[in-house]
N, C-alpha and C positions, 0 to 999 in steps of 0.2 A: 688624482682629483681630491683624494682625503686630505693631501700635503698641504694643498696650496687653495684649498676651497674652504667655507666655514660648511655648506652646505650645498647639494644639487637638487635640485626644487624642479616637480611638474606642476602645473595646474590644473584642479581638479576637473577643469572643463575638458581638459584633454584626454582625458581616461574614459569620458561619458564619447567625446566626439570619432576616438579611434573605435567604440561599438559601432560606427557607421561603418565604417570603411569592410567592403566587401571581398571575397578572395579572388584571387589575378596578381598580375602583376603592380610593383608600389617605385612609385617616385616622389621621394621625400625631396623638396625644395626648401631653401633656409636661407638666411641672412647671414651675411660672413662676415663677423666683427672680428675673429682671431683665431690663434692656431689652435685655441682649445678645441674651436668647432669640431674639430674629428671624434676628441673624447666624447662627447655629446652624442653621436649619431654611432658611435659604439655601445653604451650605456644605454641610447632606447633601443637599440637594434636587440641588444642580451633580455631587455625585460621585455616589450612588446612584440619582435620579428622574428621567435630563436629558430623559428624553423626556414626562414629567408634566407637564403644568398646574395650578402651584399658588396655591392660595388661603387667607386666613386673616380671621379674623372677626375685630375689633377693634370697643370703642367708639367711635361716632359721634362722638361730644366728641373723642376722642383722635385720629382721625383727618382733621378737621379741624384741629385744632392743628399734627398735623406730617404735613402735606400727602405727603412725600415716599412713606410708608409706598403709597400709592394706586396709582403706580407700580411696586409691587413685589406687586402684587395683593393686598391688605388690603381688607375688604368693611367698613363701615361701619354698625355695628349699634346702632339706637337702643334702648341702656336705660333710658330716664325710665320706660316699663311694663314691668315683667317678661313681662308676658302677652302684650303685641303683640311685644318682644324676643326673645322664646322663639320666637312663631309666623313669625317674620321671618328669625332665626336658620333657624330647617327649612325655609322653602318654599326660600331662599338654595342653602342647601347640599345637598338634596334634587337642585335642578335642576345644581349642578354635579357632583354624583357620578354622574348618569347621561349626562355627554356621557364619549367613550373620552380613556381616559390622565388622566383628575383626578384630583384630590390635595388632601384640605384638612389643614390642622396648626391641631389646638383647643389651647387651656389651661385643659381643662374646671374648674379648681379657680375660676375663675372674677376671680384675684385675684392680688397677687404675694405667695408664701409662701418662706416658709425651706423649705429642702432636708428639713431634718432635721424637718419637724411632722408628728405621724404623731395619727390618723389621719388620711387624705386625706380628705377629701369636694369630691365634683363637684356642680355644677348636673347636671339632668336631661337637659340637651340632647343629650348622644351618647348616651345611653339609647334616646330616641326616633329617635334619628337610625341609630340602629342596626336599629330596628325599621325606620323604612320605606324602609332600602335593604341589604336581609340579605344582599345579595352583597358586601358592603363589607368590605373588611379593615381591620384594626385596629392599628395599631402601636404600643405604647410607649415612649415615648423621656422617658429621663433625663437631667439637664443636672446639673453643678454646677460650680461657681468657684473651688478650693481654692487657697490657698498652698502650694506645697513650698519649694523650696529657693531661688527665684530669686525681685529683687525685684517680679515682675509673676506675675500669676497663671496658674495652667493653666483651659483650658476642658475638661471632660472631656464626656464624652456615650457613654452605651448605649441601643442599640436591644433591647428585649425582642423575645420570641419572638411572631412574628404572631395574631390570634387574629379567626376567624370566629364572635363569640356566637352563644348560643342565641337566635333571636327570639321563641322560644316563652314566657321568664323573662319576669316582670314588670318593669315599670320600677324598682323598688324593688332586685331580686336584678341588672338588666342593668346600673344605678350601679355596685352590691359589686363586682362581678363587672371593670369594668373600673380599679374603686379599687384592688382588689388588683392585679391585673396590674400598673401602675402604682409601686406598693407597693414590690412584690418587685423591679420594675427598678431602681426609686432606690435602696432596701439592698445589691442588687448594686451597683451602683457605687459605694456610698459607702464596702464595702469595700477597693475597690480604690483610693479616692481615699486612707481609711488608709493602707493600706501602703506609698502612692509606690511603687511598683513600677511604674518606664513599660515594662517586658516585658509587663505587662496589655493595655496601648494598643497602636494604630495610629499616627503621626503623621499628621495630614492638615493641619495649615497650624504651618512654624515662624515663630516670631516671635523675639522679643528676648530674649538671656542677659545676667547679668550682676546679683552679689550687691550688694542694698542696703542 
């Protein structure tokens, strides 16, 4: 990240908003613009979760290809069927949110998307997955990769405000429900990625300066 980033940025909102978040189990959900996203969710998991156990569901295909991810606890999900993938995906993550201190990070949109495609739509999986472990906290976390002023990019990232759904909502309204939340964390920071105002941010890893 020092190589190829000028700077990895949090927002200060997100430092005030994970005081909310309570002890139990955490599912961090995030927008998936690119393969940095791993580095990201290793870099908050070291400063904000070091006593967590994290894990991350990835396609079987892809984790086969680049073995190293396996190591870094990456779960290997076979999607040739949706419908075994799905039930694979839950019993998976199911059994690790109920050992203490886990932690999984989805990319429920299921795919890699631009920052800015609005509306979001997830697969159903954290729906369900919300349903059958309702003690689970929720977290939203935005990423994006903007240019400002130096030749290498800033990484930026906000964590939204924690959220324990209703598991009472059907899986239709428990999707909405976590699309927006989502939603509203990425507009928040993509204001701030506007403005370049790094008074918004935290610095949590510098990297390289220097106009291209």
């Amino acid at each position: 990240m020092k190589k190829r980033f000028h700077q990895v940025r949090i927002t200060k909102a997100s430092v005030s908003n994970l005081s909310e978040l309570e002890t139990g189990p955490v599912v961090a959900f995030a927008n998936h613009t690119s393969w940095w996203d791993p580095q990201i969710s290793m870099i908050l998991k070291a400063r904000f979760f070091p006593h967590q156990t994290g894990y991350t569901p990835i396609d079987a295909v892809m984790l086969e290809r680049y073995g190293i991810f396996r190591k870094l606890g990456y779960i290997g999900i076979d999607r040739e069927s949706k419908t075994s993938a799905s039930r694979q995906f839950l019993r998976i993550s199911e059994a690790i949110l109920q050992q203490p201190n886990s932690m999984i990070w989805l990319t429920p949109q299921g795919r890699f998307v631009d920052a800015r495609e609005r509306p979001l739509t997830f697969e159903r999986g954290i729906a369900h997955l919300a349903k059958r472990v309702p003690e689970t906290r929720f977290l939203p976390l935005a990423i994006e990769y903007p240019f400002w002023e130096e030749s290498r990019p800033e990484a930026l990232i906000h964590l939204g405000k924690p959220m324990v759904p209703d598991s009472t909502l059907n899986f239709k309204e428990l999707t909405s429900e976590f699309e927006t939340a989502l939603e509203e964390a990425q507009d928040f920071l993509a204001e701030r990625a506007i403005s370049r105002d790094p008074n918004e941010f935290e610095p949590m890893i510098q990297g390289s300066a220097g106009v291209g």
